[in-house]
VMD Tcl script that draws the C-alpha trace (Angstrom):
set ca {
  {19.49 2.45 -11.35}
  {21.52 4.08 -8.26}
  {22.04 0.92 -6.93}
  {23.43 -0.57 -10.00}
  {26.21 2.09 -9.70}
  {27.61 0.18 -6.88}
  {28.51 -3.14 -8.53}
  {31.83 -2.25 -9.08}
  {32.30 -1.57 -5.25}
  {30.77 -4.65 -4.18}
  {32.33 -6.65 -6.43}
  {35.48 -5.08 -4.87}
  {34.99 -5.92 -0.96}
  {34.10 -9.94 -2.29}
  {37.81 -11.20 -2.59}
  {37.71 -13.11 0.58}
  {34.67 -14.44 0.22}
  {35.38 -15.59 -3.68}
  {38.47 -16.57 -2.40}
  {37.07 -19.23 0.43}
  {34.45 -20.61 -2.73}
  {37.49 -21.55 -5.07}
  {35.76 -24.96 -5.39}
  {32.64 -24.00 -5.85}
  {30.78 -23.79 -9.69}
  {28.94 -20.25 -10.34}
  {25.99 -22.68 -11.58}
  {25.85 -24.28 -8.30}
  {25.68 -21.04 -6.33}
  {22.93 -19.50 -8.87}
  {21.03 -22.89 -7.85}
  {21.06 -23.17 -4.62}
  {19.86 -18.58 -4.89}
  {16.25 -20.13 -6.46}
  {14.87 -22.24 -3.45}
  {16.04 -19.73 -1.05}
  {14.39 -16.79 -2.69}
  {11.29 -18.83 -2.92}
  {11.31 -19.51 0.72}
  {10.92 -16.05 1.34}
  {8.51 -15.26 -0.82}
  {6.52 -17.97 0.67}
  {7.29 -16.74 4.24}
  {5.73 -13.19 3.43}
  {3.02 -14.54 1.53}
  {1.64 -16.74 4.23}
  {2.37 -14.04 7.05}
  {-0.54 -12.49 9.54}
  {-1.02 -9.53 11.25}
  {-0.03 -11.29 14.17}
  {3.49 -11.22 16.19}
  {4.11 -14.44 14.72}
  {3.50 -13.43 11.58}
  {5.68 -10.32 12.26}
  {8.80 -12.67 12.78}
  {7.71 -14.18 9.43}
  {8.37 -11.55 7.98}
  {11.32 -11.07 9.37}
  {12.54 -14.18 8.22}
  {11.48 -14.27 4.86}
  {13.15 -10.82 4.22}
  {16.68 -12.36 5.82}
  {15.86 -15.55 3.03}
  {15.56 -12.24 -0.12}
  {18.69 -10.88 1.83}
  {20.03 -13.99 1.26}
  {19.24 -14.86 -1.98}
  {20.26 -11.72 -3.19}
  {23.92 -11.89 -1.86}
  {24.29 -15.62 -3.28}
  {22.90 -13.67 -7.06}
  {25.82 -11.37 -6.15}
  {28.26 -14.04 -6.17}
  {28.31 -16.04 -8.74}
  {29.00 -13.47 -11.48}
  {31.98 -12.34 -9.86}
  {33.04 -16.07 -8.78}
  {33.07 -17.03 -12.49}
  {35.03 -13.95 -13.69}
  {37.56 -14.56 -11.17}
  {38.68 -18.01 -11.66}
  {37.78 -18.02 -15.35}
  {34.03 -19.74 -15.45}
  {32.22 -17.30 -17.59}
  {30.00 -19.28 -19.61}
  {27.12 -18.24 -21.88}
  {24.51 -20.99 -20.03}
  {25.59 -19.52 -16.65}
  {24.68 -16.08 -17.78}
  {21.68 -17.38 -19.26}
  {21.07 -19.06 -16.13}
  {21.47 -16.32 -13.74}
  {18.91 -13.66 -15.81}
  {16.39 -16.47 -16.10}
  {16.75 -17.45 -12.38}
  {16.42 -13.44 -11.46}
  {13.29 -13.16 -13.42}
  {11.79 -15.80 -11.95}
  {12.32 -14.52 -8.57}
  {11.17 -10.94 -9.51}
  {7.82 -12.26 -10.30}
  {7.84 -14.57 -6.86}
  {8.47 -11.85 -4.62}
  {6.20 -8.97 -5.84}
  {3.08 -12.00 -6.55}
  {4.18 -12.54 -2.67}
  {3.47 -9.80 -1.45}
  {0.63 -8.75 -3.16}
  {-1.35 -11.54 -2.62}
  {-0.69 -11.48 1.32}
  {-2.80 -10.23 3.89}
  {-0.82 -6.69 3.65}
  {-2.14 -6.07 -0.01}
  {-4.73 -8.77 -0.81}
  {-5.23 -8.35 -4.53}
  {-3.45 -10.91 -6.27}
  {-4.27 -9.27 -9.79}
  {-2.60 -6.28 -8.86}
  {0.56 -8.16 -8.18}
  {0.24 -10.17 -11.73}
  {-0.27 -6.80 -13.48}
  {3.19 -5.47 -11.09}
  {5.46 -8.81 -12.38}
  {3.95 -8.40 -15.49}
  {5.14 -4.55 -15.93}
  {8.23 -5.68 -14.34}
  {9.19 -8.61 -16.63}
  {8.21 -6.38 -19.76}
  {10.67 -3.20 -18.17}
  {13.95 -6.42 -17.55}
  {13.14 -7.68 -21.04}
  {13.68 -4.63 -22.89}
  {17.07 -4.49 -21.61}
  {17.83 -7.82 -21.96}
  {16.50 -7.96 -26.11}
  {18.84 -4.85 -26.04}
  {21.65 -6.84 -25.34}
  {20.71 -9.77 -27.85}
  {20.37 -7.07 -30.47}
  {22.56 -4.05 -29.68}
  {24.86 -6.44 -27.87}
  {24.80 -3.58 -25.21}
  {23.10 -4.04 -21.88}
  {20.59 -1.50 -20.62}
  {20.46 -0.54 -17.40}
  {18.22 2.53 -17.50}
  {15.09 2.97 -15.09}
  {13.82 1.27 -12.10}
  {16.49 -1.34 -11.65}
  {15.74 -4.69 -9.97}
  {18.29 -3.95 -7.38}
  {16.33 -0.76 -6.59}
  {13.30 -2.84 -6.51}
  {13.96 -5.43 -4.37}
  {16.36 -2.87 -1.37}
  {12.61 -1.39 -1.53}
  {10.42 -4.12 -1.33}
  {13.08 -5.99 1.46}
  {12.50 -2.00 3.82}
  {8.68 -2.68 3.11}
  {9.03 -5.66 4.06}
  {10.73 -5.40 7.34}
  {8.92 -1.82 8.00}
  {5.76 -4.39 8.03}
  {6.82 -6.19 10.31}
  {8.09 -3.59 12.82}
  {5.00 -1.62 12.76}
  {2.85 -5.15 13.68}
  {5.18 -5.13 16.39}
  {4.80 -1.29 17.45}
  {1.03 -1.64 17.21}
  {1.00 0.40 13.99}
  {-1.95 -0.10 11.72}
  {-2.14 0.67 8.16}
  {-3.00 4.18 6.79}
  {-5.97 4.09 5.41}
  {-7.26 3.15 1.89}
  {-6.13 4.05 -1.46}
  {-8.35 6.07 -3.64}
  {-10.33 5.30 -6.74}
  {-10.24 1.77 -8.25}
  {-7.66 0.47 -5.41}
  {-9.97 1.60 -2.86}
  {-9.91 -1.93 -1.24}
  {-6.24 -1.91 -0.43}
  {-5.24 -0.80 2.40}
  {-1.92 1.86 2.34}
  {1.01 0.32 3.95}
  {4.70 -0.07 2.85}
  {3.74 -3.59 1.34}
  {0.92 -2.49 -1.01}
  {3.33 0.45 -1.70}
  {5.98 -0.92 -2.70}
  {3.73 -3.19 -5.41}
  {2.42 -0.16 -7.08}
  {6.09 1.03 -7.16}
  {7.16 -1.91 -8.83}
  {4.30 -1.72 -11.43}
  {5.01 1.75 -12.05}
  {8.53 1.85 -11.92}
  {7.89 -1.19 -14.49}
  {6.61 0.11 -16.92}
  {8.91 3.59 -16.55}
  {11.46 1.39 -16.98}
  {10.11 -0.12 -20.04}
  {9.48 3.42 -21.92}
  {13.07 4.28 -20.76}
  {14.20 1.13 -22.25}
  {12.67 0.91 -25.55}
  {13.43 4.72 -26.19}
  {17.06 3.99 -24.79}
  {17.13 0.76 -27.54}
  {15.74 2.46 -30.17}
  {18.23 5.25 -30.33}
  {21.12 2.59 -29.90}
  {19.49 -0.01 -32.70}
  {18.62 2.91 -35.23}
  {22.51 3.86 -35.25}
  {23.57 0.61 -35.56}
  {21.35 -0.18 -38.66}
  {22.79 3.14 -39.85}
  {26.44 2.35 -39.79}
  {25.43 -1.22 -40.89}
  {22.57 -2.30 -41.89}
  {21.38 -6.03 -42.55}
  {21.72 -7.39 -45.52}
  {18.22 -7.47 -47.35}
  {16.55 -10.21 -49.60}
  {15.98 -8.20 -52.55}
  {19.44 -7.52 -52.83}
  {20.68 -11.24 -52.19}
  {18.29 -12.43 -55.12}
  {20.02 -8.95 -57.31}
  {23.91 -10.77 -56.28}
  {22.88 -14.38 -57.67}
}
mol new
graphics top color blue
foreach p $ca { graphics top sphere $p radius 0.5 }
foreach p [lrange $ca 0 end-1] q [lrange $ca 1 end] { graphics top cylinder $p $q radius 0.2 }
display resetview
């Protein structure tokens, strides 16, 4: 949610840059965001413990930095120069869904985290926490933003990432095991960062829903939908 604050900024410092992509179709920039988010999923998920796989790491967070920038473009290339479409929209949240679910199944089924269920039940709690605020939007017509944001989520996952990979390099091993039921993953910012985003998932969700439910209920107050039994009285 605090990073969502800053759209309006960033959207501010991309003239030049929307400027030099005149040419170019939103569509084709959300497009080209997919494969290269992928890719770095992929990189982390096939990383080692190794300084090689350190530099993986590396890389495959540059690819998310990537991807995310390019996800930052084409909603403010199509407002500028008058491409606002309903597909492209369409496009764009199914495109950063998809991703979502890449990167945190990524990392949880690498070598850092190692329990691939964990990460299905983290996208899972993630998907449900974006779809409330996206069925907000096809109902309300409003967009909720409320919770653990996705651009929260993935600045976190991108340090945990990188913090990974600098403490293979310094020699830094992880910090022991987590308690209880997770007591066969080990604690470092990777496997932290996946319980965030399964948490923060499903805060986001009870946020959401309470958030939608308050908006919805006022709207059916002021005007509700028209019911059968009274279309049947009319005829």
């Amino acid at each position: 949610m605090a990073l969502e604050k800053l759209r309006g900024a960033w959207e501010g410092v991309l003239n030049p840059v929307l400027e030099s992509l005149s040419g170019v179709k939103p569509s084709t920039v959300t497009w080209v965001a997919l494969p290269i988010g992928v890719l770095g999923g992929l990189a982390v998920l096939t990383a080692d413990e190794t300084t090689y796989g350190a530099n993986m790491l590396f890389g495959g967070g540059l690819l998310i930095i990537m991807a995310m920038i390019l996800d930052g473009l084409d909603g403010p290339l199509a407002r500028k120069y008058g491409n606002v479409t309903r597909w492209g929209d369409y496009l764009d949240h199914t495109f950063d869904r998809l991703l979502d679910a890449v990167w945190i199944l990524c990392i949880a089924g690498s070598v850092f985290v190692g329990d691939f269920a964990l990460g299905l039940a983290a996208a899972w709690l993630t998907l449900l926490g974006s779809y409330m605020g996206t069925q907000a939007q096809a109902v309300a017509g409003t967009r909720n933003y409320r919770g653990f944001s996705r651009a929260d989520r993935t600045i976190l996952s991108i340090v945990a990432i990188f913090l990974t990979g600098i403490f293979i390099h310094a020699d830094i091993g992880d910090f022991g095991m987590f308690p209880g039921i997770l007591n066969h993953i080990p604690i470092n910012p990777m496997s932290v960062i996946v319980l965030i985003s399964a948490f923060g998932g499903l805060w986001t969700f009870l946020v959401r829903f309470q958030q939608a439910k308050f908006e919805i209920s006022q709207i059916d107050s002021e005007n509700p939908l028209p019911q059968p039994n009274q279309a049947r009285e009319d005829e």
